[in-house]
MMTF fields as JSON, N, C-alpha, C and O atoms, coordinates in Angstrom:
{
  "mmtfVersion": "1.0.0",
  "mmtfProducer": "UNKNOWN",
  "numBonds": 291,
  "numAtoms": 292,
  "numGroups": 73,
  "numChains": 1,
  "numModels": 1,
  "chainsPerModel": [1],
  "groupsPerChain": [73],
  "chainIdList": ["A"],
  "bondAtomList": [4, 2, 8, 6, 12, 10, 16, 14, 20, 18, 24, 22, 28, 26, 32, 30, 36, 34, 40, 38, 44, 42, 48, 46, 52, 50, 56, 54, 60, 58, 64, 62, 68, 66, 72, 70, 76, 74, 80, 78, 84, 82, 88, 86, 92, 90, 96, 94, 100, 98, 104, 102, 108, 106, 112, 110, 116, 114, 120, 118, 124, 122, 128, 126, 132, 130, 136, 134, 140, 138, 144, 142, 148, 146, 152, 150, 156, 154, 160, 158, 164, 162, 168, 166, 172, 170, 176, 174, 180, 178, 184, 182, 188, 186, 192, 190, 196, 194, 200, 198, 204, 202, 208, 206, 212, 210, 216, 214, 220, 218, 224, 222, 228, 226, 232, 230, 236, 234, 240, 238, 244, 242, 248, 246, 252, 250, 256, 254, 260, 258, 264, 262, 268, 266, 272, 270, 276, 274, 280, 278, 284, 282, 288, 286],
  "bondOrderList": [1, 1, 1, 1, 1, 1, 1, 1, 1, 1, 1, 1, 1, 1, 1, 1, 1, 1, 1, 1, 1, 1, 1, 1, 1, 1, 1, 1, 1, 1, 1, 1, 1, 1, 1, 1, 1, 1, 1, 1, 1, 1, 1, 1, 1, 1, 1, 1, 1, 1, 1, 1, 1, 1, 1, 1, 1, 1, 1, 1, 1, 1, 1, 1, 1, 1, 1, 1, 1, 1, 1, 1],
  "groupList": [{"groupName": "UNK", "atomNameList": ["N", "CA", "C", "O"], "elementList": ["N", "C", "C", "O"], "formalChargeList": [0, 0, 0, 0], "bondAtomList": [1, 0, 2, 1, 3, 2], "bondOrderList": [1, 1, 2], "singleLetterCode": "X", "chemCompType": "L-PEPTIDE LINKING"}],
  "groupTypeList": [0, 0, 0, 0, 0, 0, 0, 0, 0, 0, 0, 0, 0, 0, 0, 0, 0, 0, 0, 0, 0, 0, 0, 0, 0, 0, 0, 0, 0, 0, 0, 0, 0, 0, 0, 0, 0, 0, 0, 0, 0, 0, 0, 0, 0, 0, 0, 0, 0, 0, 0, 0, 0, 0, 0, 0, 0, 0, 0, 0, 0, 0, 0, 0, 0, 0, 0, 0, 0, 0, 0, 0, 0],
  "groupIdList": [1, 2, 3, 4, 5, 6, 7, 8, 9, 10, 11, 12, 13, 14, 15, 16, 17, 18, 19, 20, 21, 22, 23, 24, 25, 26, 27, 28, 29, 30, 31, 32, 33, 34, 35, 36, 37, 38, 39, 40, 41, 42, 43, 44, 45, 46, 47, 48, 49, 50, 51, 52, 53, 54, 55, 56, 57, 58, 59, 60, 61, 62, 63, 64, 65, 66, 67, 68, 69, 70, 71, 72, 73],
  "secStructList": [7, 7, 7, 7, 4, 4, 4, 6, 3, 3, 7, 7, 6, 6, 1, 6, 6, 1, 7, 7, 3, 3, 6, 6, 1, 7, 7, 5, 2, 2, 2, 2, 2, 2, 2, 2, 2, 2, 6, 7, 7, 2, 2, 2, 2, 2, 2, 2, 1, 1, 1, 7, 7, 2, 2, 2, 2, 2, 2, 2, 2, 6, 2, 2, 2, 2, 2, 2, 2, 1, 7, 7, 7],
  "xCoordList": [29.203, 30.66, 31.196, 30.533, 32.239, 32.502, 33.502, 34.578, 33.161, 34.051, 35.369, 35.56, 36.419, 37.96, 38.34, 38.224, 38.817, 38.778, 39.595, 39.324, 41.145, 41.977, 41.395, 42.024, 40.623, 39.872, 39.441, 39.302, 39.103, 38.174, 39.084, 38.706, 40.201, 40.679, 41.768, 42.333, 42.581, 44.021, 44.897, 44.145, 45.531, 46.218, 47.487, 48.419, 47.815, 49.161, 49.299, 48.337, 50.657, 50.948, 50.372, 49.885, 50.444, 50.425, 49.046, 48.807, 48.033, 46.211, 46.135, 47.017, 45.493, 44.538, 46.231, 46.343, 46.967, 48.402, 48.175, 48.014, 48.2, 48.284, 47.293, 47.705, 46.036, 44.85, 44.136, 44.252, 43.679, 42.87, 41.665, 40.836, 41.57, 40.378, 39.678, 40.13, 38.408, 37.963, 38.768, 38.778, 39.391, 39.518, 39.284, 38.247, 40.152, 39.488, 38.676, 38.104, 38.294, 37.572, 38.958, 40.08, 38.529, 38.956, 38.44, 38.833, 37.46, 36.616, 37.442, 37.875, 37.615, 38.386, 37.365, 36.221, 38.3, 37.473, 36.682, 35.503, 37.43, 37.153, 35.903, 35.143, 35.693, 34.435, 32.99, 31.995, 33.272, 32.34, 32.045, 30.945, 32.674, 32.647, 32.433, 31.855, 32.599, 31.573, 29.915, 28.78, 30.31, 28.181, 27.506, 26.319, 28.493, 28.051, 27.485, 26.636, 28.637, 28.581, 27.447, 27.058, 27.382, 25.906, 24.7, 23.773, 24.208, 23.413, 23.297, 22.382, 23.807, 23.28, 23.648, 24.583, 22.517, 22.173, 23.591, 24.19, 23.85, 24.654, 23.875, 24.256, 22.613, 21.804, 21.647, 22.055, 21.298, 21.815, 23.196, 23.271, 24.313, 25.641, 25.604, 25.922, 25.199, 25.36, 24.608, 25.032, 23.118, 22.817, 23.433, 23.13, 24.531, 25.342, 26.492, 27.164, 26.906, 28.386, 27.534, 27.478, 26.873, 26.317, 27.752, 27.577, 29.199, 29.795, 30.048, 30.355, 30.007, 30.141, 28.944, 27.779, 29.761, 28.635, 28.381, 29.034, 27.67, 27.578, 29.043, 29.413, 29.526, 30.516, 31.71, 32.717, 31.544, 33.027, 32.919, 33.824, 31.326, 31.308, 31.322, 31.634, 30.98, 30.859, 32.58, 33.112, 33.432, 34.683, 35.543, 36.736, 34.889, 35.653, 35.137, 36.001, 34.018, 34.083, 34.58, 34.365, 35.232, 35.775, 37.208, 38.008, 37.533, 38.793, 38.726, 39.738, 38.131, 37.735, 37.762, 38.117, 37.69, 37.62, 38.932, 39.554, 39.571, 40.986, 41.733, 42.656, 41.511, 42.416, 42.223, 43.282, 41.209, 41.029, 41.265, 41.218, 41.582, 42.407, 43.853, 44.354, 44.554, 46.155, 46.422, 45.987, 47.386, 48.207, 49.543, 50.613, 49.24, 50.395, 51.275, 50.8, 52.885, 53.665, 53.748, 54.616],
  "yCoordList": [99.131, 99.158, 97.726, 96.798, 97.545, 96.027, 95.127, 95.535, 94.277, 93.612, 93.148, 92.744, 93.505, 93.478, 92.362, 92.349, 91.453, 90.037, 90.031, 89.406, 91.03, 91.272, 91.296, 90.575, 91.804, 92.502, 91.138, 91.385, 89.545, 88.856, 87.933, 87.106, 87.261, 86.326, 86.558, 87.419, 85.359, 85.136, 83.403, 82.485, 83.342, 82.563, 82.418, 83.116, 81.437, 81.516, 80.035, 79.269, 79.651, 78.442, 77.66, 76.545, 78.367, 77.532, 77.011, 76.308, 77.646, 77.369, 76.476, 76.698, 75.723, 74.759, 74.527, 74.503, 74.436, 74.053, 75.126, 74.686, 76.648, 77.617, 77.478, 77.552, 77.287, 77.034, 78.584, 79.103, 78.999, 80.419, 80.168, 79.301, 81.142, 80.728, 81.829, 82.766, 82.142, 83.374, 83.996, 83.36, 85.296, 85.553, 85.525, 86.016, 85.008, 85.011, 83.874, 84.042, 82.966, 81.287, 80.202, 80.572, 79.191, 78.268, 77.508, 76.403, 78.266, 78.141, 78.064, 79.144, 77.202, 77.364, 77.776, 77.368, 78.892, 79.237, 78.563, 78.807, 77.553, 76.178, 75.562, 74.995, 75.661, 75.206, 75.568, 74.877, 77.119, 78.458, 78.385, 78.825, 78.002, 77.924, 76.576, 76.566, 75.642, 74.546, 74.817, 74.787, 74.992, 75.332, 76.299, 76.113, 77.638, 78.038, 77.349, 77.46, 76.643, 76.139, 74.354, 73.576, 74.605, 73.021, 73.894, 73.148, 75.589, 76.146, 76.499, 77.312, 76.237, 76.951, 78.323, 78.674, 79.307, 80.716, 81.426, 80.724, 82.751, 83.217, 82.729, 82.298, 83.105, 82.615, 81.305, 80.914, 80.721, 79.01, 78.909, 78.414, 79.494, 79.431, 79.791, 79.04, 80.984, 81.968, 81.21, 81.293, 80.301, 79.817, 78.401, 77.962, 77.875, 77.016, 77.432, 76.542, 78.488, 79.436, 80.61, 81.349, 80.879, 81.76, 83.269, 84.437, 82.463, 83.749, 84.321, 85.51, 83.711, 84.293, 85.108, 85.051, 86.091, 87.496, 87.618, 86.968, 88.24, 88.358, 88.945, 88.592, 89.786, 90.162, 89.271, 89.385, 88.151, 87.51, 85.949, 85.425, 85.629, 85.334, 85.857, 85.252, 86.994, 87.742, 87.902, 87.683, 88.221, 87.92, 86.657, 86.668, 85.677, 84.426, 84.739, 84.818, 84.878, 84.613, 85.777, 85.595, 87.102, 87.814, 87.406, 87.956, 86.299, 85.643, 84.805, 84.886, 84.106, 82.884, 83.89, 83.256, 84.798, 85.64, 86.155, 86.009, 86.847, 86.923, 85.725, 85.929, 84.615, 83.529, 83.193, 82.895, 83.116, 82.643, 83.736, 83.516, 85.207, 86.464, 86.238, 86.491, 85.654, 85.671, 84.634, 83.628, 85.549, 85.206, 83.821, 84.173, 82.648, 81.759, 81.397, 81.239, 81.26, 81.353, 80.276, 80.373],
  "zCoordList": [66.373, 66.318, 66.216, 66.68, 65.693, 65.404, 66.269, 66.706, 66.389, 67.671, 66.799, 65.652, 68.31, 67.736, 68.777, 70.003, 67.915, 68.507, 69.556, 70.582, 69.333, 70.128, 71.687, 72.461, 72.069, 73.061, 73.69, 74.888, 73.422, 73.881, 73.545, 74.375, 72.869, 72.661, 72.696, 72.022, 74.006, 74.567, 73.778, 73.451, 73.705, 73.618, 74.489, 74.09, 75.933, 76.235, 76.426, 76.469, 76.546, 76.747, 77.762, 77.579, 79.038, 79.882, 80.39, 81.373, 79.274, 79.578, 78.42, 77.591, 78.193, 76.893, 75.8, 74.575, 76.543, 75.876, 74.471, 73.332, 74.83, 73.874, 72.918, 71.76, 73.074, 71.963, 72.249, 73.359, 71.566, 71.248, 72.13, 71.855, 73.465, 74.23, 74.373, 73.715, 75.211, 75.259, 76.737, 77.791, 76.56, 77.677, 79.265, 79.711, 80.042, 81.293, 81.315, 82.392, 80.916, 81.09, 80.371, 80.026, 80.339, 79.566, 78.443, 78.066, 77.922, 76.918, 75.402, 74.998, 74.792, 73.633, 72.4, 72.199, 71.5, 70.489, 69.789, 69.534, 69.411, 68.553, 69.004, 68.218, 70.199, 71.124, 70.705, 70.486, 70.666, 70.404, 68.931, 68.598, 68.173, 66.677, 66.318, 65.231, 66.663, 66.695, 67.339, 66.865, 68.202, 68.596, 67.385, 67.118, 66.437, 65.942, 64.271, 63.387, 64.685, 63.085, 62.887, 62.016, 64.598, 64.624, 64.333, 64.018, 64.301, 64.325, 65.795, 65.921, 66.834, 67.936, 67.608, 66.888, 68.428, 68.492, 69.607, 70.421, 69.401, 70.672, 72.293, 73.381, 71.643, 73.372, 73.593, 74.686, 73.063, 73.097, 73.957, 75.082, 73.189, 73.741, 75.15, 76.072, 75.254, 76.339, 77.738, 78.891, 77.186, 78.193, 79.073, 80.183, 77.929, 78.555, 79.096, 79.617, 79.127, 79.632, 79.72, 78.737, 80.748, 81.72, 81.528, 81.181, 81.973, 81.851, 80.694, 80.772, 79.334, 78.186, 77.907, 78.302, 76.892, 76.271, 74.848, 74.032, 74.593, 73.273, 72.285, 71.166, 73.077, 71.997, 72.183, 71.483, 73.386, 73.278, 71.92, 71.271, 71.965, 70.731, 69.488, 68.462, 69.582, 68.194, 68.255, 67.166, 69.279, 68.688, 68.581, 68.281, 68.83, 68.263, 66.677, 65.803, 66.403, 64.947, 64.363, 63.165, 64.52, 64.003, 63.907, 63.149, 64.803, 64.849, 63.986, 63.29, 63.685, 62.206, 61.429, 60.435, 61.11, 59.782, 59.736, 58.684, 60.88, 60.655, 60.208, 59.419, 60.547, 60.366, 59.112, 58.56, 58.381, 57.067, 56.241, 55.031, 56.734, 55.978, 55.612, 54.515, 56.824, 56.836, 55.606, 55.045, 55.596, 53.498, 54.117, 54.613, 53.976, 54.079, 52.826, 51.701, 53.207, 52.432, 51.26, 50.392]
}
């Protein structure tokens, strides 16, 4: 079943001055998608953020895919 980013990624002001984080940590997406994009593995990730899971990375990058979907004016 496919991860719905909604579900794993918050954005509010008053955490990481409104930057896209994983729910419930202070982990910014941007963070998670850099380790992915140096080649680290989800378990790589996971073993440096013990509280992160597999699907809260698998939904940051379903969030990179939404973002590079949205139609700008």
């Amino acid at each position: 079943m496919p991860i719905d980013w909604r579900e794993h990624i918050v954005s509010t002001p008053a955490v990481l001055r409104g930057k896209a984080r994983v729910k419930g940590t202070r982990i910014p997406v941007s963070l998670i998608l850099g380790y992915l994009a140096a080649g680290m593995s989800a378990e790589q990730i996971i073993s440096e953020f013990p509280d992160l899971t597999g699907d809260q990375i698998a939904a940051c990058l379903d969030y990179a895919r939404y973002l590079s979907e949205e139609v700008t004016a």
